[in-house]
N, CA, C and O of each residue as an XYZ file, in Angstrom:
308
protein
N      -3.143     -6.400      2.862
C      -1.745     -6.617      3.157
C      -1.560     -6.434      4.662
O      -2.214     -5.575      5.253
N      -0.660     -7.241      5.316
C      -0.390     -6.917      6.823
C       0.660     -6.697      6.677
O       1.392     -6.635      5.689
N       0.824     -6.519      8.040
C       2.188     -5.920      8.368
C       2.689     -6.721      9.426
O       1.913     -7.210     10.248
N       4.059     -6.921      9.486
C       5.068     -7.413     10.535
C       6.012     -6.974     11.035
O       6.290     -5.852     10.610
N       6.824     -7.451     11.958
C       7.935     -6.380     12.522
C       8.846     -7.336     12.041
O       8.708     -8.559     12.007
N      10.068     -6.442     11.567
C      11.443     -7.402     11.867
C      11.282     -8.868     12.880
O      11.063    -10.059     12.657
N      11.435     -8.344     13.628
C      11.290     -9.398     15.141
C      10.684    -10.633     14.646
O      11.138    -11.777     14.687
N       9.284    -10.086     14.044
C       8.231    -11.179     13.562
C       8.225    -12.019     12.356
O       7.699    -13.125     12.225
N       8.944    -11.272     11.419
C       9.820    -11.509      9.990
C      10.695    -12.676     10.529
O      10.480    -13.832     10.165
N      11.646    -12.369     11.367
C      12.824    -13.357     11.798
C      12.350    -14.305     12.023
O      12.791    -15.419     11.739
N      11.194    -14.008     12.667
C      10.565    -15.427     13.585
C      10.032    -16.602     12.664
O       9.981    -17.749     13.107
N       9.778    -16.403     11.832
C       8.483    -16.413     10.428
C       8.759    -16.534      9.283
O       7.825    -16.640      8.487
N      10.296    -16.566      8.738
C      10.002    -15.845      7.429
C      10.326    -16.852      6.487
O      10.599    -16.455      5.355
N      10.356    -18.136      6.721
C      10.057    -19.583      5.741
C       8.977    -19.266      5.510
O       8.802    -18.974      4.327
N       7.445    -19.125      6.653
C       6.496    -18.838      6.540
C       5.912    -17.720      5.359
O       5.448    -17.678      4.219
N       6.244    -16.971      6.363
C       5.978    -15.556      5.500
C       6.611    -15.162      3.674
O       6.137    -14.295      2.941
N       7.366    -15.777      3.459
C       8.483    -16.128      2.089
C       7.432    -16.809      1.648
O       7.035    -16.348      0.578
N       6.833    -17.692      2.021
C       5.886    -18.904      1.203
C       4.345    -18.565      0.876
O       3.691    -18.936     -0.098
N       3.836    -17.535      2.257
C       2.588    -17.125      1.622
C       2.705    -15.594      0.705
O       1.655    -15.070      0.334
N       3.622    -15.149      0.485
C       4.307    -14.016     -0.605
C       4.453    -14.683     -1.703
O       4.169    -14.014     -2.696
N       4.792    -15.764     -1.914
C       5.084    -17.013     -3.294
C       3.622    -17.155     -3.363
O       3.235    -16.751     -4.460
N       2.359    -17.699     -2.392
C       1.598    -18.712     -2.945
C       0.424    -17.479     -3.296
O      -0.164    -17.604     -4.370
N       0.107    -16.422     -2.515
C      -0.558    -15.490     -2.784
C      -0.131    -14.671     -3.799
O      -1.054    -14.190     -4.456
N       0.858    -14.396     -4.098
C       1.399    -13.009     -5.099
C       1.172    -11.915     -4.555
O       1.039    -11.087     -5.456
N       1.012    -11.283     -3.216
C       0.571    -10.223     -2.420
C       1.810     -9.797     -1.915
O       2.741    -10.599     -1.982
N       2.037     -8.487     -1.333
C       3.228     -8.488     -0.611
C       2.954     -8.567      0.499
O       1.845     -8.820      0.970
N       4.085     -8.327      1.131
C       4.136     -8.179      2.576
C       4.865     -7.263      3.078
O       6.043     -7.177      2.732
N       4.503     -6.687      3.685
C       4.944     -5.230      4.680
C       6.080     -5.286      5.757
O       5.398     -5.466      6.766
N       6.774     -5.265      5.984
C       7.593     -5.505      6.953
C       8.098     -3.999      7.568
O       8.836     -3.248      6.931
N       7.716     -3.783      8.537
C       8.311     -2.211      9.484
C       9.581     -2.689     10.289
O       9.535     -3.604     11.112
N      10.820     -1.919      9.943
C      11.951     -1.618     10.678
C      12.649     -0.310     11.141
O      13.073      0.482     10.300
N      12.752     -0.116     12.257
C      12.980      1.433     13.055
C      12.162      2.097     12.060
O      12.475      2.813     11.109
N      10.998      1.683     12.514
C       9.819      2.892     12.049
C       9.738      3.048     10.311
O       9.050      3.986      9.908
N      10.234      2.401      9.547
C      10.141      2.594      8.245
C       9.728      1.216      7.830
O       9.967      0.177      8.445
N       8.881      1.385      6.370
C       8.063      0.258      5.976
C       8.988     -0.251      4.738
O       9.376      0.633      3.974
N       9.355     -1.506      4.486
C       9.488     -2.294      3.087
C       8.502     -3.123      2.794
O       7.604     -3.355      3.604
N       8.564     -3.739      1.436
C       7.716     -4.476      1.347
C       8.677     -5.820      0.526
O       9.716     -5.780     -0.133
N       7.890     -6.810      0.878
C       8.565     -8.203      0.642
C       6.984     -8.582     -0.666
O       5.766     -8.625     -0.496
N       7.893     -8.783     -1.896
C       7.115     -9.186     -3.293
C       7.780     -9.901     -4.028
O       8.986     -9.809     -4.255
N       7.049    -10.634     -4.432
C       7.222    -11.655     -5.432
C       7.737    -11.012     -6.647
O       6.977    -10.338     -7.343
N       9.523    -11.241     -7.086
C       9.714    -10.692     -8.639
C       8.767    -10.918     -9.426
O       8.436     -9.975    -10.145
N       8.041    -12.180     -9.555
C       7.054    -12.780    -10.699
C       5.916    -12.873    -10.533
O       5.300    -13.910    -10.777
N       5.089    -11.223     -9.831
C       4.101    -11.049     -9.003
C       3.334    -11.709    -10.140
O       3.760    -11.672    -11.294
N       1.637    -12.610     -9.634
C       0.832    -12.917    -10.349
C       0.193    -11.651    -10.716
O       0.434    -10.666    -10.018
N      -0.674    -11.542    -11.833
C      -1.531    -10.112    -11.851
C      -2.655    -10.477    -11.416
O      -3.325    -11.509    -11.451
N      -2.772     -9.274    -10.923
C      -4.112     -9.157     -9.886
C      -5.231     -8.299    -10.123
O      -5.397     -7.765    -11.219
N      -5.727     -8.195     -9.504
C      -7.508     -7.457     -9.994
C      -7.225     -6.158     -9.355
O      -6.788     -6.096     -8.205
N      -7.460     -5.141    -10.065
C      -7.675     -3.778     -9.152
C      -7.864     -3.962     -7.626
O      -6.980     -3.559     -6.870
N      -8.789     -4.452     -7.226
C      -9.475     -4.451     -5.833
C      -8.532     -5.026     -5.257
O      -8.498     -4.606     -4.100
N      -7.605     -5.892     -5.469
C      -6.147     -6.833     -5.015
C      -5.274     -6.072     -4.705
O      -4.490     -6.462     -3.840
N      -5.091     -4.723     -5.291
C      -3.667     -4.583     -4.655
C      -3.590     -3.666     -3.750
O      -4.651     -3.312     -3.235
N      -2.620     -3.179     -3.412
C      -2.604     -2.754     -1.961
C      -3.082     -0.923     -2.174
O      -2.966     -0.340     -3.252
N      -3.437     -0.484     -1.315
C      -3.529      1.312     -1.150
C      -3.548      1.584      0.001
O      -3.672      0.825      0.962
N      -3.417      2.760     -0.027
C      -2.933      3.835      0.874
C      -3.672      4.767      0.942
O      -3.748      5.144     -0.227
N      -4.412      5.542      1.663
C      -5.225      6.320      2.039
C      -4.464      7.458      2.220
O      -3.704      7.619      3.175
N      -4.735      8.637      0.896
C      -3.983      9.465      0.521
C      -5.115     10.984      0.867
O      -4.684     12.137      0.893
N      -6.745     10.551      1.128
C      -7.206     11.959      1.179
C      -7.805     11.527      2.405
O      -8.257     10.417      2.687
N      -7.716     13.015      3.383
C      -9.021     12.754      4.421
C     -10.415     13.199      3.928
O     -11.063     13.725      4.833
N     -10.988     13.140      2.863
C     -12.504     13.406      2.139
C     -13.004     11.959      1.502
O     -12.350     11.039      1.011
N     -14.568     12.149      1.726
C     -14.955     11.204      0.634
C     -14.800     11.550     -0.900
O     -14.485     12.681     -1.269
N     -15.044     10.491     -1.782
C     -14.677     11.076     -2.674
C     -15.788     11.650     -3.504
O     -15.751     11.732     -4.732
N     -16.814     12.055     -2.713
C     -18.043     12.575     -2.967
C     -17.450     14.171     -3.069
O     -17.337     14.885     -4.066
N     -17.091     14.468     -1.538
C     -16.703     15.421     -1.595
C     -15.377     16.548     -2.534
O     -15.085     17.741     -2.617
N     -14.859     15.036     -3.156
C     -13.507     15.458     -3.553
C     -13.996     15.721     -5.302
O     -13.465     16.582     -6.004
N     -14.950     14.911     -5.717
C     -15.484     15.791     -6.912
C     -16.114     16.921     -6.717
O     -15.696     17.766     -7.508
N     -16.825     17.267     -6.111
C     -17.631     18.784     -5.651
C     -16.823     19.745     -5.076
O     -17.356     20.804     -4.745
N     -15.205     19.525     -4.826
C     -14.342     20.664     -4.403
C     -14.303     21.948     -5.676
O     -13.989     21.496     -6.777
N     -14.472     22.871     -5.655
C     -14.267     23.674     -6.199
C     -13.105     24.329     -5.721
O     -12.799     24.426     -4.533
N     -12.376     24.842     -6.827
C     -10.754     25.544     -6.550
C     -10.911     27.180     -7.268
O      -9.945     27.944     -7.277
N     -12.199     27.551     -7.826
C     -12.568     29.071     -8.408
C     -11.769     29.723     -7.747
O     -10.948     30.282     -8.475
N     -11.574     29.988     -6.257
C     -11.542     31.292     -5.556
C     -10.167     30.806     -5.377
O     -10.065     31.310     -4.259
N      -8.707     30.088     -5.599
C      -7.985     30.170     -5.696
C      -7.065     30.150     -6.953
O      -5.884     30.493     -6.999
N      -7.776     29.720     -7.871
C      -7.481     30.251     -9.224
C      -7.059     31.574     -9.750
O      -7.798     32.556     -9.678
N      -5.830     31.606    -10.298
C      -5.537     33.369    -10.880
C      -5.169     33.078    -11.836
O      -4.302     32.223    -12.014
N      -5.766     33.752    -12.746
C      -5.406     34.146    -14.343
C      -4.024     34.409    -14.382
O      -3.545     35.311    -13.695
N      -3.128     33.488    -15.352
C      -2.336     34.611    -15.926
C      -1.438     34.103    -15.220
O      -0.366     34.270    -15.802
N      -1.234     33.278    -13.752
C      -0.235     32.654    -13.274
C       0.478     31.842    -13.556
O       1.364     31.500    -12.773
């Protein structure tokens, strides 16, 4: 998914409206610093690997199964 600015939206957005229709993907649009997204009501369905994410941990996720939480664990809480 990319991203555009307002500015670039305005400039674009027959464009941008049409590859949101022909892809079924959204589109990102940032205004004063906050993100929307521009989607198709009648999104096509898509494959796992298709849709969009967000990078929610700084670990691999190697590491994120091998975290152990023992030593903050309390009984009884």
């Amino acid at each position: 998914m990319s991203t555009v600015t307002a500015t670039e939206l305005r400039s674009n957005v027959y464009r941008i409206l049409d590859e949101v229709l022909d892809s079924g993907r959204a589109q990102e649009v940032v205004r004063k610093g906050r993100k929307l997204l521009i989607v198709p009501a009648e999104a096509k369905r898509r494959r796992l690997d298709e849709l969009p994410r967000r990078k929610i941990t700084t670990c691999s996720f190697e590491e994120l199964v091998e975290t152990s939480w023992e030593h903050a664990w309390e009984p009884g809480s």
